[in-house]
KELO-212020 format. One record per residue (C-alpha): residue number from 1; residue in three letters; x, y, z. Coordinates in steps of 0.02 Angstrom, whole numbers. Example, Ala and Ser with C-alpha at 12.3 -4.5 7.8 and 13.67 -1.06 7.14 Angstrom:
<pts>
PT   seq   type       px       py       pz
PT     1    ALA      615     -225      390
PT     2    SER      684      -53      357
</pts>
This chain:
<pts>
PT   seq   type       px       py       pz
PT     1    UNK        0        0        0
PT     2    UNK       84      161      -72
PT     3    UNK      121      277       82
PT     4    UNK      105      431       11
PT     5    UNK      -23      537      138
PT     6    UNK     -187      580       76
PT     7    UNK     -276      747      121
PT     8    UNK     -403      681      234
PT     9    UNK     -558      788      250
PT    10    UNK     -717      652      291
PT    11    UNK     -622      478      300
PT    12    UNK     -789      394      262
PT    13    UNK     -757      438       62
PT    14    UNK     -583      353       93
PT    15    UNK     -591      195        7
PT    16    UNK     -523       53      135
PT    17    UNK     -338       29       77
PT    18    UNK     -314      207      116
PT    19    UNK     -387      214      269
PT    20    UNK     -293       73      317
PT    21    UNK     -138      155      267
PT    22    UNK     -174      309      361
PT    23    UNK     -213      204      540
PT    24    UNK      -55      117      522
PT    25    UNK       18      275      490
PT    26    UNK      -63      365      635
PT    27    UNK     -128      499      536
PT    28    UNK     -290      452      556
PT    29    UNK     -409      355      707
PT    30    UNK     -489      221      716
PT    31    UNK     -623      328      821
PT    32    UNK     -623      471      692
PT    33    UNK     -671      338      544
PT    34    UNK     -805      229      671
PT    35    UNK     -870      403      684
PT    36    UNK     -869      481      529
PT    37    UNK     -960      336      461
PT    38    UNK    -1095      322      592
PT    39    UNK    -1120      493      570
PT    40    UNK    -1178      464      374
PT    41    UNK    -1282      312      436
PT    42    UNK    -1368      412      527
PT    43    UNK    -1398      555      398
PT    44    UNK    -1428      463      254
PT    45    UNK    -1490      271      309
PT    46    UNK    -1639      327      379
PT    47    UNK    -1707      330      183
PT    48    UNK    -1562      206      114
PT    49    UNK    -1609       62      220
PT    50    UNK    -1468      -18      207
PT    51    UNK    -1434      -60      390
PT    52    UNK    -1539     -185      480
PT    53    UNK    -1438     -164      643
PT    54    UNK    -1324      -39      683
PT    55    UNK    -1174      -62      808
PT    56    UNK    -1141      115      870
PT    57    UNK    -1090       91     1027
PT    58    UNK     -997      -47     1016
PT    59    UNK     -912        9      867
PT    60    UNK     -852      142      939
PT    61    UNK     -798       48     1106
PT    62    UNK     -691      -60      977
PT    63    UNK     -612       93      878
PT    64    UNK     -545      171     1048
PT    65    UNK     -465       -7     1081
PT    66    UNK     -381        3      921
PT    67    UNK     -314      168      925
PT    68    UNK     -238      123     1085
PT    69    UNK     -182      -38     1017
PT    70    UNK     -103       36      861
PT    71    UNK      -15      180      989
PT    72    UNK       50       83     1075
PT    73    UNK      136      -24      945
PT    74    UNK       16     -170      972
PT    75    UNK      -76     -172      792
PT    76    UNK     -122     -326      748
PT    77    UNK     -111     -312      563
PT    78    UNK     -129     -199      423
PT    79    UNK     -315     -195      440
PT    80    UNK     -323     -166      632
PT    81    UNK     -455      -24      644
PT    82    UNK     -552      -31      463
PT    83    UNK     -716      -61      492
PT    84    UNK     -839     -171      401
PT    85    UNK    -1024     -207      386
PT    86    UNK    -1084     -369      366
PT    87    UNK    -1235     -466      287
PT    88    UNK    -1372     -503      395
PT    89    UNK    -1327     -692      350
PT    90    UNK    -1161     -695      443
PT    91    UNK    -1182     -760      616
PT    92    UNK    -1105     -658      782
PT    93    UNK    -1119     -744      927
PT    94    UNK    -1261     -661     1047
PT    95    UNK    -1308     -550      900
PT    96    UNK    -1490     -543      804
PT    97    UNK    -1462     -629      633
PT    98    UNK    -1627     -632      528
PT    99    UNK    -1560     -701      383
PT   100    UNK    -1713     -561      301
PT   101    UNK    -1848     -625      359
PT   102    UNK    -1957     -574      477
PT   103    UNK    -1991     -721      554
PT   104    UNK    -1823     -732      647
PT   105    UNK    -1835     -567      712
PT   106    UNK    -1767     -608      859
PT   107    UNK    -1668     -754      811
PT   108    UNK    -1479     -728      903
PT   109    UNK    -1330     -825      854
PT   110    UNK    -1260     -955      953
PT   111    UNK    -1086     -968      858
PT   112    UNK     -977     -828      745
PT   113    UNK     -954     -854      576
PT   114    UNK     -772     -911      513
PT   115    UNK     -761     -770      411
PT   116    UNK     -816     -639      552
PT   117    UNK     -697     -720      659
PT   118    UNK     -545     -698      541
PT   119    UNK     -601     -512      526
PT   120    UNK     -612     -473      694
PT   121    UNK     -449     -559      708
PT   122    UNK     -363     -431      594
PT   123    UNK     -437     -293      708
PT   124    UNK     -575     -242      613
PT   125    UNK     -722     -174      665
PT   126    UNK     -894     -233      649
PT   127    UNK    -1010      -81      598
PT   128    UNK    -1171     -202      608
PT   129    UNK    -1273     -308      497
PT   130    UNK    -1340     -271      314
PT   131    UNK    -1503     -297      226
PT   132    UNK    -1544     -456      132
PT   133    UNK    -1680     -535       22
PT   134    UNK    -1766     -661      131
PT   135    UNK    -1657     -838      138
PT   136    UNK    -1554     -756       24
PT   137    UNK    -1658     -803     -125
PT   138    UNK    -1677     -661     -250
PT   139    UNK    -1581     -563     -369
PT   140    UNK    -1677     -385     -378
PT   141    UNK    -1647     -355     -210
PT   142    UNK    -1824     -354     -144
PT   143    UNK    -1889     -392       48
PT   144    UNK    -2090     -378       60
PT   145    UNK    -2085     -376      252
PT   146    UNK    -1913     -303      307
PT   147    UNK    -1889     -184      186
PT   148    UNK    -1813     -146       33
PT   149    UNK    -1641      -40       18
PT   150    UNK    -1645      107      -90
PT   151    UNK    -1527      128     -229
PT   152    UNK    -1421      300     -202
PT   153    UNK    -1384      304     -402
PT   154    UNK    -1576      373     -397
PT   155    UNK    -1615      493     -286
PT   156    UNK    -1795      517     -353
PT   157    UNK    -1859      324     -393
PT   158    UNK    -1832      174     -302
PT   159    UNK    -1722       58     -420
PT   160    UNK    -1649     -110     -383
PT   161    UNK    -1522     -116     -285
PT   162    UNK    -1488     -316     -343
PT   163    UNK    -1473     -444     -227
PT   164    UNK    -1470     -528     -126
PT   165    UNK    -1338     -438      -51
PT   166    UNK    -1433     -265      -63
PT   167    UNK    -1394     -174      100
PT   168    UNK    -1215     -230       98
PT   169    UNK    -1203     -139     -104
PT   170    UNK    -1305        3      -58
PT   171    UNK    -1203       22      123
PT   172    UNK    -1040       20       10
PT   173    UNK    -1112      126     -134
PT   174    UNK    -1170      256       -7
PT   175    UNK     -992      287      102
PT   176    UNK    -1089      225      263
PT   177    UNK     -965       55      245
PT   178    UNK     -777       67      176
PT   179    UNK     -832     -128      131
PT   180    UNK     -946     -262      178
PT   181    UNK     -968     -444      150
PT   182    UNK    -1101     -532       49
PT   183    UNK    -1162     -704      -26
PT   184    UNK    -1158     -761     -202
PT   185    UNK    -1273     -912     -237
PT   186    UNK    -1334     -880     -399
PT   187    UNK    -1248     -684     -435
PT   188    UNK    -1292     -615     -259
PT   189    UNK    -1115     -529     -250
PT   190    UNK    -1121     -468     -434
PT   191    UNK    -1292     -412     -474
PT   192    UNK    -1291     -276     -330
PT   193    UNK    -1109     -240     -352
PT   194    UNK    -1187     -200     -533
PT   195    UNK    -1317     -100     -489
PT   196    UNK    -1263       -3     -364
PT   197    UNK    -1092       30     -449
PT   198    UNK     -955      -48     -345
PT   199    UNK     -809     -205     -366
PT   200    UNK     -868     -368     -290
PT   201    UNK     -787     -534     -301
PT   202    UNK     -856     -726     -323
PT   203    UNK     -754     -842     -262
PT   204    UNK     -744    -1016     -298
PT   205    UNK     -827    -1160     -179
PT   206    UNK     -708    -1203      -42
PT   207    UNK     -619    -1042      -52
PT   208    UNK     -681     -937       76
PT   209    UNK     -777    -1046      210
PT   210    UNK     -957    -1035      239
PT   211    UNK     -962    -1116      421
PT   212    UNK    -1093     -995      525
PT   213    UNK    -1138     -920      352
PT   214    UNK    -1342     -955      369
PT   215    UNK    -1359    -1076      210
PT   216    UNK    -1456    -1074       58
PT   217    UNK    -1380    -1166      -68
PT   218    UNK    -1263    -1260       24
PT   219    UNK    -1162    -1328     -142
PT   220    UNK    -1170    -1156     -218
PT   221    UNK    -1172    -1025      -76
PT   222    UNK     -999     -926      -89
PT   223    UNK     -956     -781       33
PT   224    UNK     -874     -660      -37
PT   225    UNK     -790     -455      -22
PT   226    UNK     -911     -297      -76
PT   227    UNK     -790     -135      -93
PT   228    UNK     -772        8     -203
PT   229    UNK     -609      -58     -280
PT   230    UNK     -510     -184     -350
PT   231    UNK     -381     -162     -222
PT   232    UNK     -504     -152      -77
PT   233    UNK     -575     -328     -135
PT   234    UNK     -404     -406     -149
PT   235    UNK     -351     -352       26
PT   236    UNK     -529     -418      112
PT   237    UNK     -524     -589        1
PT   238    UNK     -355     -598       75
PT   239    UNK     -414     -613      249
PT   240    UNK     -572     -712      203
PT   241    UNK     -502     -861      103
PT   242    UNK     -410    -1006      170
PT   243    UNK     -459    -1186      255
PT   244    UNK     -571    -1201      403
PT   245    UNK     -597    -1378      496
PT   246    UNK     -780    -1336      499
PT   247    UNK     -809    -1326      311
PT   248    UNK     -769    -1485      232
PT   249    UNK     -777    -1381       54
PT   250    UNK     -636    -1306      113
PT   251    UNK     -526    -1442      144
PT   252    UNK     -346    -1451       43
PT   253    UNK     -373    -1269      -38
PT   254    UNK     -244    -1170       -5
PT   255    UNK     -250     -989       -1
PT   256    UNK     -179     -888     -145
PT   257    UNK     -111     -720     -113
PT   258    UNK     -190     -613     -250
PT   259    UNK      -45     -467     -201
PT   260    UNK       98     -507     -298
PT   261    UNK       20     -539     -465
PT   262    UNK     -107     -378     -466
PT   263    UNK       -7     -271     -514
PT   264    UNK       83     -357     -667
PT   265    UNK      -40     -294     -796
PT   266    UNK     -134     -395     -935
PT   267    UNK       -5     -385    -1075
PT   268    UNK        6     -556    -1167
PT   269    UNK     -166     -636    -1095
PT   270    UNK     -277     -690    -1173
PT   271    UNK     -468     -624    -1141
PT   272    UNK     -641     -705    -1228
PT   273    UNK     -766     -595    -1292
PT   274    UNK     -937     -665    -1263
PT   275    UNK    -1027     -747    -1422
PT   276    UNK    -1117     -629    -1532
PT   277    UNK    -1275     -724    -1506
PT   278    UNK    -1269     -654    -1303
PT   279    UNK    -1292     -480    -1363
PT   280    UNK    -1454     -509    -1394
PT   281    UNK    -1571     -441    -1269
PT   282    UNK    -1433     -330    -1189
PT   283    UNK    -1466     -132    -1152
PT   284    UNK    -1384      -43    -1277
PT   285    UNK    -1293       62    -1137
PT   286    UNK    -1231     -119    -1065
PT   287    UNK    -1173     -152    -1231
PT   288    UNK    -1078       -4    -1282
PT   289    UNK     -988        1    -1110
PT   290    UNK     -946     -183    -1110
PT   291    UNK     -839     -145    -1304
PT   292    UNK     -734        3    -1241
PT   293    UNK     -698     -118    -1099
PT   294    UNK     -637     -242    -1205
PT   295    UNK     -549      -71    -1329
PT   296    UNK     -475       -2    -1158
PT   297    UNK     -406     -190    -1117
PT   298    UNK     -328     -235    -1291
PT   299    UNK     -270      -49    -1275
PT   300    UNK     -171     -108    -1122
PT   301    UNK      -98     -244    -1199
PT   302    UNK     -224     -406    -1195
PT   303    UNK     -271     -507    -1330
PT   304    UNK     -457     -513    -1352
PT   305    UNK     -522     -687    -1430
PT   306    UNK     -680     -759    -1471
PT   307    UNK     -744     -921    -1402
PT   308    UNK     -847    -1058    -1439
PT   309    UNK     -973    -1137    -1298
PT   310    UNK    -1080    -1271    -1297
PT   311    UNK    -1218    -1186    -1205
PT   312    UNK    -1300    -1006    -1182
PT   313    UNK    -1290     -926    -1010
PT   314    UNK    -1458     -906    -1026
PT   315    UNK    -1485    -1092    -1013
PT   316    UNK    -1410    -1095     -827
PT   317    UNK    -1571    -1007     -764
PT   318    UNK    -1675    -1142     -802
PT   319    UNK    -1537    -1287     -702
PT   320    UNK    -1624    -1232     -540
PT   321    UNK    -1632    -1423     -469
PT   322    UNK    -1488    -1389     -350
PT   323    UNK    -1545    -1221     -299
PT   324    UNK    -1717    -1262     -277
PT   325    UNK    -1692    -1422     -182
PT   326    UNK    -1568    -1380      -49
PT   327    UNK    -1642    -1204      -40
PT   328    UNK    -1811    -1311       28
PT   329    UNK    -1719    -1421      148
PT   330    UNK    -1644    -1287      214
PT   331    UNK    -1806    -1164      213
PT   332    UNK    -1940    -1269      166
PT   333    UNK    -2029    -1282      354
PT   334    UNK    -2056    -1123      356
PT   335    UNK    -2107    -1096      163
PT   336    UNK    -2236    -1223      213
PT   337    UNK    -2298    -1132      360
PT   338    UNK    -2424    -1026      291
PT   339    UNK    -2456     -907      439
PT   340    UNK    -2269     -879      416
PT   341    UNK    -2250     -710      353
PT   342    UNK    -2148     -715      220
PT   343    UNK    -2120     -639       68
PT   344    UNK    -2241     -716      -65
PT   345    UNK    -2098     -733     -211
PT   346    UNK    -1975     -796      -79
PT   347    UNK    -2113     -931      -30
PT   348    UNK    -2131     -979     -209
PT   349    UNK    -1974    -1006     -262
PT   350    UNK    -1913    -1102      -81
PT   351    UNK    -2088    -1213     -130
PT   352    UNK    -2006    -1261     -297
PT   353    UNK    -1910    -1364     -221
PT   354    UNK    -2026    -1453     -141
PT   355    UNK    -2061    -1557     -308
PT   356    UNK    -1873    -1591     -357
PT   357    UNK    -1853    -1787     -348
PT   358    UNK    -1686    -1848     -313
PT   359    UNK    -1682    -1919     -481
PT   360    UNK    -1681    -1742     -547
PT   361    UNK    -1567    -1673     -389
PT   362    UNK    -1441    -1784     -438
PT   363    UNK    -1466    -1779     -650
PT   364    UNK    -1438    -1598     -643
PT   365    UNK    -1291    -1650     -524
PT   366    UNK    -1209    -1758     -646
PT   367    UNK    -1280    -1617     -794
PT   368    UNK    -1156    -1503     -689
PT   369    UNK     -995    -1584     -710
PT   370    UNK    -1009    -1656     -901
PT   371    UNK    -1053    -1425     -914
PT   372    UNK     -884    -1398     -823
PT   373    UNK     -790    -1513     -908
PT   374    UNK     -844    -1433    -1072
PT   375    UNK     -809    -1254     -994
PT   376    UNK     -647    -1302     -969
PT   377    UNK     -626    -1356    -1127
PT   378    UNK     -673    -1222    -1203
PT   379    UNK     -597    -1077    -1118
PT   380    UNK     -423    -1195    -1121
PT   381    UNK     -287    -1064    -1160
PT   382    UNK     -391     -915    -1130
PT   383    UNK     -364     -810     -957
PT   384    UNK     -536     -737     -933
PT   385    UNK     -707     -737    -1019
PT   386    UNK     -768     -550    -1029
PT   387    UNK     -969     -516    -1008
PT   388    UNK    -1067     -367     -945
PT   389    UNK    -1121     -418     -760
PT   390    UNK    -1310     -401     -801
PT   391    UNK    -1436     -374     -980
PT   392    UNK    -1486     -201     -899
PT   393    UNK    -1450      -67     -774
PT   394    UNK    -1549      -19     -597
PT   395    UNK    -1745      -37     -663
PT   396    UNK    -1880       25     -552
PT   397    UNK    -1940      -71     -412
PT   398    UNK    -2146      -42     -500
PT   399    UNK    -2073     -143     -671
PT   400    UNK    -1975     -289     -574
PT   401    UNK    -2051     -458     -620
PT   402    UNK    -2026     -566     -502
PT   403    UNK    -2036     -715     -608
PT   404    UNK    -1904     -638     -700
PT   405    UNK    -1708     -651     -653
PT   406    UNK    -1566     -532     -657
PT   407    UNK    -1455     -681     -656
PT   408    UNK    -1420     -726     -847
PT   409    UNK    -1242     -683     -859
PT   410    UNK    -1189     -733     -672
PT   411    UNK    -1308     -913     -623
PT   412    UNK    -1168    -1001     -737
PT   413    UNK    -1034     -957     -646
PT   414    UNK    -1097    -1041     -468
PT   415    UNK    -1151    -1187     -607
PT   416    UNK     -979    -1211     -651
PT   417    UNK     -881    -1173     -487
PT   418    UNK     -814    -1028     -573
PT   419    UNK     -752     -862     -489
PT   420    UNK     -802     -699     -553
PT   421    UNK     -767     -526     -520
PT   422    UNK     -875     -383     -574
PT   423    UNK     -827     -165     -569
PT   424    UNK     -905      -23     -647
PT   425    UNK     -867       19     -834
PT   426    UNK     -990      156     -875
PT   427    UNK    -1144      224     -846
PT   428    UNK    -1297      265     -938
PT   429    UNK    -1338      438     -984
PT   430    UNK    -1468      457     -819
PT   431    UNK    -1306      403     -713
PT   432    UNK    -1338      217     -668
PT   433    UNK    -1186      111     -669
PT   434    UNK    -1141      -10     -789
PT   435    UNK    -1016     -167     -772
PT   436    UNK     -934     -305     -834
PT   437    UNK     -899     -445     -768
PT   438    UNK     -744     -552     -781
PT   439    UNK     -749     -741     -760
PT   440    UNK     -617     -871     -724
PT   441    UNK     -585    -1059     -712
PT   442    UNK     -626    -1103     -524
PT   443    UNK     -468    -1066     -403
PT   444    UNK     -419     -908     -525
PT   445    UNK     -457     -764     -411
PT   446    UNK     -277     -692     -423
PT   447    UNK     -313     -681     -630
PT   448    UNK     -471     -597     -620
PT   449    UNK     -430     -481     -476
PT   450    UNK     -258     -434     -597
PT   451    UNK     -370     -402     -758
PT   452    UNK     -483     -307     -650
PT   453    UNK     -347     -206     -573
PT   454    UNK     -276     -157     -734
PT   455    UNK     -454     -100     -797
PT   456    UNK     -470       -5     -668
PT   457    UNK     -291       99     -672
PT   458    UNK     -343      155     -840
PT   459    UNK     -536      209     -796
PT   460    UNK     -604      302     -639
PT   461    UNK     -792      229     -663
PT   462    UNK     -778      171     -477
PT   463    UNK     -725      344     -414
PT   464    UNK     -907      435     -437
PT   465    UNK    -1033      451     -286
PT   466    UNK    -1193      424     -302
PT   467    UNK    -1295      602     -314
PT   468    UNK    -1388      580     -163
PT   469    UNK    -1240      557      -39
PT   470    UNK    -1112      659     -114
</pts>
């Protein structure tokens, strides 16, 4: 992290590599950060929503500690003081988690989250949980009964904010969170890091672990870093990832440090255009954002190839078996309680599952692997496939259709145990972001995080505040 200081005037615009550059370098607090961002919580999230619990206190409690700490010479790490918001999915021991539905209001953990556990670890600081579609389930970013986050790209109509990580990509988007952590089942990272205009990262299964992670999917759920920058993903992946006893996906992975290849540039790979038949149905904004991506990358060097694959992405929305049956074992009780109050397209889709025979569990099972085997073989000698992260930008919350998903260009990449990394590259001419998204053989996170990097040195996309909260 360069150490050149920064003039610091509200540290809640900092992104969080800078901030923690200027803790470790003691020109800035802990406490002045904890409160600058509470502050803007409390300004803007009273319309925003993204907060479902707030920490203030405690935040605050832990900031002091950490200034001390870091005075006194006892940092614990390069992160020690940076706070973070997390989705209301991750578990904190003696903490409400409601997993976005109102049914567990008062539901409190009983364990902490691996993930949580390695962040608090690192001395970060826990600003409180984020909003969620209920179970998890949804990609518009919707919640009937607790409320859906608003979008800051609009400041007059409520637009999706994607999901089903919305309050961690509208928390981000709006400087109340430096970063935040979210789930990608089906695009859950991507699609809000797409609509609301930040960097968010997929990982592969087994990379980061998911024990005390509240489940959907439980072989497609991924955890995964929110931020407003490459650099600001690559740092949180960094302390996310890595084996934990009490996630057998995790077993025998490694970790990868993504920090010594970011920086090197895309000169000499080699990057896959999506088919020409994929452009079909795509917002002409999308579209014309997504080819000066792929002009600025062969500008910097890449080679940009076609490819050739034995399936549309389109065709991934309809492999729901997987999705649909673990989603009811794990939800289904309550999906059949019907003085449960929850949200009606939530219900439906958790009750799809309900008629998935393990004949068709485990044919869409085996359907998975023959598809991966034929990914691979198609994207052999390429680096990265290139696509925009969704078919349109933010719509308004009166024309979502909930039988409708987001998901077209990101379901294939949980599919396929792929990792995928999506940033701003544009915006329409109302000012909603745009994106692409980058995808990668499983276990590639250190590729896509580089390409991403590099896209990002040449563009400042992820650099403009949303209107409202400027």
């Amino acid at each position: 992290m360069n150490d050149v200081p920064v003039q610091i005037t509200d540290p809640a615009l900092l992104p969080a590599h800078v901030l923690a550059r200027e803790i470790a370098a003691r020109r800035l607090s802990p406490v002045d950060v904890v409160d600058a961002l509470l502050a803007r919580i409390e300004r803007f999230d009273p319309k925003l929503q993204s907060f479902v619990s707030v920490y203030g206190a405690d935040a605050r409690l832990a900031a002091e500690g950490a200034d001390k700490a870091i005075r006194s010479g006892h940092a614990v790490g390069p992160l020690h003081g940076v706070p973070v918001a997390l989705k209301d999915l991750v578990e904190l021991e003696g903490r409400v988690t409601t997993g976005g539905s109102a049914n567990w209001r008062e539901r409190r953990s009983t364990l902490t989250a691996t993930i949580a556990q390695r962040m608090i670890a690192q001395g970060m600081i826990v600003l409180g949980k984020t909003h969620t579609v209920e179970f998890a389930f949804g990609g518009w970013g919707t919640n009937q009964h607790m409320g859906t986050p608003w979008n800051p790209w609009d400041p007059v109509h409520a637009r999706t904010p994607g999901g089903s990580s919305n309050g961690s990509g509208v928390a981000v988007a709006a400087r109340l969170a430096p970063w935040a952590i979210g789930t990608d089942t089906g695009g859950s990272v991507r699609l809000p890091a797409s609509f609301c205009g930040l960097t968010g990262l997929k990982v592969t299964i087994g990379r980061v672990s998911v024990h005390g992670v509240l489940p959907l999917s439980t072989s497609l759920d991924t955890p995964g870093p929110m931020a407003r920058d490459v650099m600001d993903v690559a740092l949180l992946y960094n302390v996310l990832q890595g084996p934990d006893p009490l996630d057998p996906n995790t077993r025998g992975i490694l970790p990868v440090d993504p920090m010594p290849t970011l920086k090197r540039g895309v000169r000499g790979l080699r990057l896959a255009r999506m088919p020409a038949s994929e452009r079909a149905g795509v917002d002409a904004d999308i579209l014309a954002a997504y080819d000066r991506s792929l002009a600025t990358l062969a500008g910097l060097g890449a080679d940009i190839v076609d490819v050739t694959l034995p399936f549309a992405f389109a065709d991934f929305l309809s492999a729901q078996a997987i999705l649909e049956a673990e989603a009811y074992f794990n939800d289904g009780a309550l999906a059949e309680d019907a003085g449960a109050l929850l949200d009606d397209a939530v219900r439906a889709r958790v009750l799809g599952g309900r008629g998935v025979s393990a004949q068709a569990y485990l044919a869409t099972k085996r359907r998975q692997v023959e598809c991966k085997r034929q990914m691979a073989a198609g994207m052999a000698g390429i680096d990265a496939l290139l696509t925009p992260s969704t078919a349109m930008p933010a719509i308004r919350l009166d024309e979502v259709d909930q039988a409708v998903m987001p998901s077209r260009f990101t379901r294939f990449g949980n599919f396929l145990d792929m990792c995928a990394l999506s940033l701003p590259n544009g915006f329409t001419a109302a000012g909603l972001p745009l994106s692409l998204q980058i995808c990668c053989q499983g276990y590639e996170e250190a590729m896509a995080l580089r390409i991403g990097y590099a896209l990002q040195q040449a563009t400042d996309h992820h650099l403009r505040v949303p209107p409202m909260v400027a």
